[in-house]
C-alpha positions in Angstrom: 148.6 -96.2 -184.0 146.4 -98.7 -185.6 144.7 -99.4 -189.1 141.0 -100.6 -189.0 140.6 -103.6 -191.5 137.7 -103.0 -194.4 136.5 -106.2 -194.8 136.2 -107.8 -191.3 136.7 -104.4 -188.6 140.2 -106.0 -187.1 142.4 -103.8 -186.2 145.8 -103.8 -187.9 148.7 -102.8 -186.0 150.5 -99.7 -187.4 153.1 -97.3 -186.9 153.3 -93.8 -189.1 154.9 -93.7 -192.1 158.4 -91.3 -191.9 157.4 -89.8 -195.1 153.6 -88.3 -195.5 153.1 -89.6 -191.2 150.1 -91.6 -192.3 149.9 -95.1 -190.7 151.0 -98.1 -192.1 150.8 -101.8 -191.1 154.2 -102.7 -189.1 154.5 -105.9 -191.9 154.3 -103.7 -194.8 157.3 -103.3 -197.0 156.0 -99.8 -198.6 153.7 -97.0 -197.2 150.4 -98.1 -198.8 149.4 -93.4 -199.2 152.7 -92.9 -200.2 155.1 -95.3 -201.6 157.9 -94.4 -199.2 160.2 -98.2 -198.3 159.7 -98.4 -194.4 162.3 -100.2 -192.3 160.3 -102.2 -189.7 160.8 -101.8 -186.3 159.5 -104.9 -185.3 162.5 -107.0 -187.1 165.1 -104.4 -186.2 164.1 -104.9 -182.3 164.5 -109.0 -182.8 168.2 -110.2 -182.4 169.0 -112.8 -184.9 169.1 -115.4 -182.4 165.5 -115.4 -181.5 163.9 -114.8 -185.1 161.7 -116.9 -186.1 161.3 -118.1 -189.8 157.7 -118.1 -191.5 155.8 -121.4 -191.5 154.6 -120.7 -194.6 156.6 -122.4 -197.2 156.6 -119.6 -200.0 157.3 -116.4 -197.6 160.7 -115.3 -197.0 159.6 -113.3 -193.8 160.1 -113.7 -189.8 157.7 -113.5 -187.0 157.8 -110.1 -185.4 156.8 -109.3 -181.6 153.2 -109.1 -182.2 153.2 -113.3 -183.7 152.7 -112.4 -187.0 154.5 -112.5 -190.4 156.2 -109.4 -191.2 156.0 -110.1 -194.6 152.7 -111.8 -194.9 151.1 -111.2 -191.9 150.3 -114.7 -191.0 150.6 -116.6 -187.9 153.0 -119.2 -187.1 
């Protein structure tokens, strides 16, 4: 499932939301429809041996399968 970006046409990947089943971004801490936490798959599926950290200084997040920050959604 994928989200289509607004400004630019990207597409964001996405997996449904438990809750109200609408998409959400796999990086996103909280449904943006709903509100409901989501758990991401992405950082469950990485062992803690192979995570790696956010090169952005101020970001406490890891980079998930797809190369980008789960938290921000940056690249390494």
């Amino acid at each position: 499932m994928n989200l289509t970006c607004e400004e630019c046409g990207a597409n964001i990947a996405s997996d449904e939301c438990e809750k109200c089943r609408l998409p959400a971004p796999l990086w996103a801490k909280f449904c943006p429809h709903c509100g409901q936490e989501l758990v991401s798959k992405q950082v469950s599926k990485l062992s803690k041996k192979k995570r790696q950290l956010c090169s952005d200084e101020s970001c406490i997040g890891i980079i998930g399968a797809d190369g980008l920050c789960v938290e921000c959604g940056k690249r390494p």
